[in-house]
C-alpha positions, 0 to 999 in steps of 0.5 A: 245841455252837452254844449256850455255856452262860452260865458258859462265855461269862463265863469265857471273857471273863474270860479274853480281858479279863486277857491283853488286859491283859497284852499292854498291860502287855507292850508299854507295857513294851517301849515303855519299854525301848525309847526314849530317857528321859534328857530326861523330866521326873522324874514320880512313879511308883509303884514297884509298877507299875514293877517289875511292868512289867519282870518281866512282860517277863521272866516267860515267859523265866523260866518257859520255862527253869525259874528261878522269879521272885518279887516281893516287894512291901513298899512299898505305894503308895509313889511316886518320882519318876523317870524311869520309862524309864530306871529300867526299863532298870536293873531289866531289866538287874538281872534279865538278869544274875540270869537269867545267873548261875542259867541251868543250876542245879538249881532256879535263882530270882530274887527282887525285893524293894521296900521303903519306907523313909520317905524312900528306896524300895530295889528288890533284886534276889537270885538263887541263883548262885554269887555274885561272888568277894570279889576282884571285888566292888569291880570290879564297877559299873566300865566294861568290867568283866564276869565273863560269857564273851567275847562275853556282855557288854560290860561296860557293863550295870551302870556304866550303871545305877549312872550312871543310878540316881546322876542319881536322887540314888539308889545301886546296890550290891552288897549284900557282906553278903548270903548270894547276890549282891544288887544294891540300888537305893535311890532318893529319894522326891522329887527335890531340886529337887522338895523345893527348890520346896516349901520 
């Protein structure tokens, strides 16, 4: 029928409006995976909208394989102060290892949890694998070390996050006292040179 119904052109547009808005979030996102950000400046940067970034980029794999991907936003508006390109690389690298471990499973999930804590902001990633094995937990952030099969993984992933969260003043750990494997990044609210120039 030539002639739409008023309604259908509205929702329609609606419709065309909000994936026009994912495709910018998706390669915005991309763009930050895939540049170079260890000369940017530290700028603030809400920690919503960059871990809803990253998980945009993942959602379809997730979904496509049948592993469900939870946000849990509990840090309001909070900001840090970052570099965004870096940072982004860290959780996409959080979140293609929680995929990894639950690829296979009966009713695999991946849960991301921000949390405000005054001066700190925490990005956890969880997931229901099967979990790191006591005696390789303290190994795990070192160089070269990898529990995946050969030729799945360098090795590298996590110590190049540790290192990048630690130019942060933050911490990346594995959270020992958690029931399923949990990965912490907790970072500062406000650089030290930042502070320092306040003072």
């Amino acid at each position: 029928n030539p002639q739409m119904e008023p309604e259908k052109i509205s929702l329609t547009a609606s419709k065309i409006r909000r994936n026009v808005a994912r495709i910018e979030r998706i390669i915005r996102g991309l763009r930050n995976l895939s540049r170079d950000g260890s000369s940017d400046p530290f700028l603030p940067r809400p920690i919503r909208d960059l871990v809803s970034e990253v998980t945009e980029l993942c959602v379809s794999r997730f979904n496509s394989h049948g592993v469900r991907l939870t946000v849990e936003h509990q840090a309001g508006d909070a900001e840090v102060e970052c570099r965004s390109t870096l940072l982004s690389q860290v959780l996409m690298n959080l979140l293609s290892n929680a995929y990894d471990a639950v690829e296979g499973q009966k009713a695999p999930w991946v849960r991301v949890c921000c949390t405000d804590l005054g001066d700190f902001v925490e990005v956890a990633v969880s997931d229901s694998g099967p979990g790191i094995p006591a005696e390789l937990r303290e190994r795990i952030l070192e160089p070269f070390f990898t529990t995946k099969d050969v030729g799945k993984g360098t090795g590298l992933g996590l110590s190049i996050s540790k290192a990048i969260v630690e130019s942060h003043q933050g911490e990346l750990y594995l959270d020992s006292g958690h029931p399923q494997t949990r990965f912490v990044v907790r970072l500062p609210k406000q650089q030290p040179q930042t502070r320092d120039q306040e003072d």
